[in-house]
C-alpha positions in Angstrom: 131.2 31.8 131.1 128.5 34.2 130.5 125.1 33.6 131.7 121.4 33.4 130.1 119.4 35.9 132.0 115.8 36.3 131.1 114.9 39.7 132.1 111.4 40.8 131.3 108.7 43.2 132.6 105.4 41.5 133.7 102.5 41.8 135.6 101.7 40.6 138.9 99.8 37.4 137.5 102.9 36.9 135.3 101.9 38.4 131.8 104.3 39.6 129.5 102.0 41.4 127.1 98.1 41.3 126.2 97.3 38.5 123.3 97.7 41.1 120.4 101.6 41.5 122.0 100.9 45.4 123.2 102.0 46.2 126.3 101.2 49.7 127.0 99.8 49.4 130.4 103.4 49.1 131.9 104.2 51.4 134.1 106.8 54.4 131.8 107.5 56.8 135.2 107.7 56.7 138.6 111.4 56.3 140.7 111.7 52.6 139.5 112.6 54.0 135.8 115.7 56.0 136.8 116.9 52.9 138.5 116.1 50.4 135.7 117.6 53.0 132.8 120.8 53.5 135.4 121.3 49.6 135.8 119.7 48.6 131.9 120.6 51.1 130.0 121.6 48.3 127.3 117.6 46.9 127.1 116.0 50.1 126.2 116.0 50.1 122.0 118.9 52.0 120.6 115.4 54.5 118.9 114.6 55.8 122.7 117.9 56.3 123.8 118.5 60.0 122.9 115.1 60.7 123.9 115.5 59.3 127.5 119.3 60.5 127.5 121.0 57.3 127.8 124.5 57.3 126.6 125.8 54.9 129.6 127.6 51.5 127.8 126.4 48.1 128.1 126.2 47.6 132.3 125.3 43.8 131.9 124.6 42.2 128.0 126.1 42.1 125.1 123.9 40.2 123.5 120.3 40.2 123.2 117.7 36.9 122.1 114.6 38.2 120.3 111.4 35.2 119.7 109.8 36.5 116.3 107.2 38.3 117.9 109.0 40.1 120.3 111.1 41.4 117.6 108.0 41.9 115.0 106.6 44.6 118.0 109.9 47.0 116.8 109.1 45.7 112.8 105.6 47.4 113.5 107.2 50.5 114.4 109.9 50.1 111.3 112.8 49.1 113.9 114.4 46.4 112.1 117.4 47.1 114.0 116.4 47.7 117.8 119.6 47.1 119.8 122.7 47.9 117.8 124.9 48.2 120.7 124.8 44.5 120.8 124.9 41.1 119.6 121.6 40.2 118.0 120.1 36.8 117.2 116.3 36.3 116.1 114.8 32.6 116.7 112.5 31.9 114.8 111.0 28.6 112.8 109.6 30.5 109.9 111.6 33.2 108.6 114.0 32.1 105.7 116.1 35.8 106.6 116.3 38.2 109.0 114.8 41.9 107.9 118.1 43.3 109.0 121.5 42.1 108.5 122.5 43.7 111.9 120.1 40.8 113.5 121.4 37.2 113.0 118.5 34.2 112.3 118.5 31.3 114.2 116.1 28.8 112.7 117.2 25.7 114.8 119.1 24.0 117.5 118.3 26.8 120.4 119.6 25.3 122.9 123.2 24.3 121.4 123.1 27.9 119.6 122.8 29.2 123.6 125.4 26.7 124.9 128.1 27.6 122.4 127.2 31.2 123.1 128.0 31.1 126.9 131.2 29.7 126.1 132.4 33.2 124.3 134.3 36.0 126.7 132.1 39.2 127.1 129.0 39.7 129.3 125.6 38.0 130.2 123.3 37.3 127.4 119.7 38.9 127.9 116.7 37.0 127.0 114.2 39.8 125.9 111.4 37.7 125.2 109.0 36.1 124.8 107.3 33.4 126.5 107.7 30.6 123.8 111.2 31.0 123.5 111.6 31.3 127.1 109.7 28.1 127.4 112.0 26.4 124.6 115.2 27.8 126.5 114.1 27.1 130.2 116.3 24.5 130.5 119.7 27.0 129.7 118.5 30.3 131.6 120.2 30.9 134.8 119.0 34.1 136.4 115.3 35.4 136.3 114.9 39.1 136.6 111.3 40.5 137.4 110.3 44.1 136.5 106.8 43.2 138.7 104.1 46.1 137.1 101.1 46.4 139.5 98.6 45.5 137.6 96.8 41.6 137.2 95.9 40.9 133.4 94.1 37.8 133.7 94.8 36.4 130.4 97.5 37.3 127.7 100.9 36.2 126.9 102.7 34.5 130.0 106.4 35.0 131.3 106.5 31.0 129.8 104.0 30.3 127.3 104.7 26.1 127.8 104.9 23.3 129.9 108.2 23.8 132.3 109.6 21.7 135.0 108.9 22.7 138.9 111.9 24.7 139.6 113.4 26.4 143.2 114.6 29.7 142.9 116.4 31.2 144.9 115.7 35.7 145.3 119.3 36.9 145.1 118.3 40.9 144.6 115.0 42.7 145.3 113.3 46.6 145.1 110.0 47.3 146.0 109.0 51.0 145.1 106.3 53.3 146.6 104.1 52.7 143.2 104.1 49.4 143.5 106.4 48.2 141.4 108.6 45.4 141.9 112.3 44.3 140.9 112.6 40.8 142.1 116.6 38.8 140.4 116.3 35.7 141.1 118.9 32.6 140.4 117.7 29.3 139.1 118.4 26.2 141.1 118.2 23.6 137.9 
């Protein structure tokens, strides 16, 4: 059965992104980003990947869950189509159809739509973001992966953007680097 792993890049107070959704202030080098590229090479948008020389397959997903405004950051930029290499699924309320039919639009049930989706052979599904629909799917993630940027935002969009349950985790992997950035996997004890 595959597993719902939210893997997202935050700061140290737990901020996914400023309000408007930017999130430029993350750290782009240091040793940490051969390391994530090397393990992720699946999460970097299919746009970057000849640029940063990634021609590695799929190490861990095969399919990828976008909120709306995660996926409006790559609309901006006219990616309708960010991660081709993979299974693609847009949540969202509002949207009648998805800008691309590469992308498929999931306008209700999450949770069920994530619990059928486990059930399929293939690898882990990532949860790219963001904090609503990792507050709506809470209850069906299993693994937590931190990319821990060094830097404290003090208000912006959080890693959940809701009300969620008090939950143990339990840290199953962790990297700190010399720039003091952090990699911290942990498992959720639901």
């Amino acid at each position: 059965m595959a597993k719902l792993i939210y893997l997202v890049a935050c700061t140290v107070d737990r901020f996914i992104a400023l309000k408007d959704g930017s999130f430029d202030f993350f750290l782009m080098e240091g040793e940490h980003v051969a390391d994530l590229l090397s393990a992720f090479p699946e999460t970097i948008p299919a746009h970057l990947h000849g640029a940063l020389g990634i021609t590695a397959n799929n190490q861990h997903f095969d399919s990828v869950l976008m909120g709306r405004r995660t996926y409006e950051v790559g609309v901006k930029e006219g990616i309708t189509n960010p991660y081709p290499h993979m299974n693609q699924y847009l949540f969202s309320r509002t949207l009648q159809q998805s800008p691309d039919p590469a992308v498929e639009l999931v306008s209700s049930g999450p949770i069920p739509f994530v619990q059928e989706l486990k059930q399929r052979s293939g690898k882990d599904i990532w949860l790219c973001g963001g904090g609503d629909l990792a507050t709506v799917l809470f209850p069906a993630i299993d693994e937590i992966i931190l990319k821990v940027h060094p830097f404290l935002l003090g208000s912006g969009i959080p890693l959940f953007s809701g009300t969620i349950p008090l939950t143990a985790l339990q840290l199953i992997d962790s990297k700190i680097y010399k720039n003091g950035f952090m990699l911290l996997h942990y498992r959720m004890n639901h």
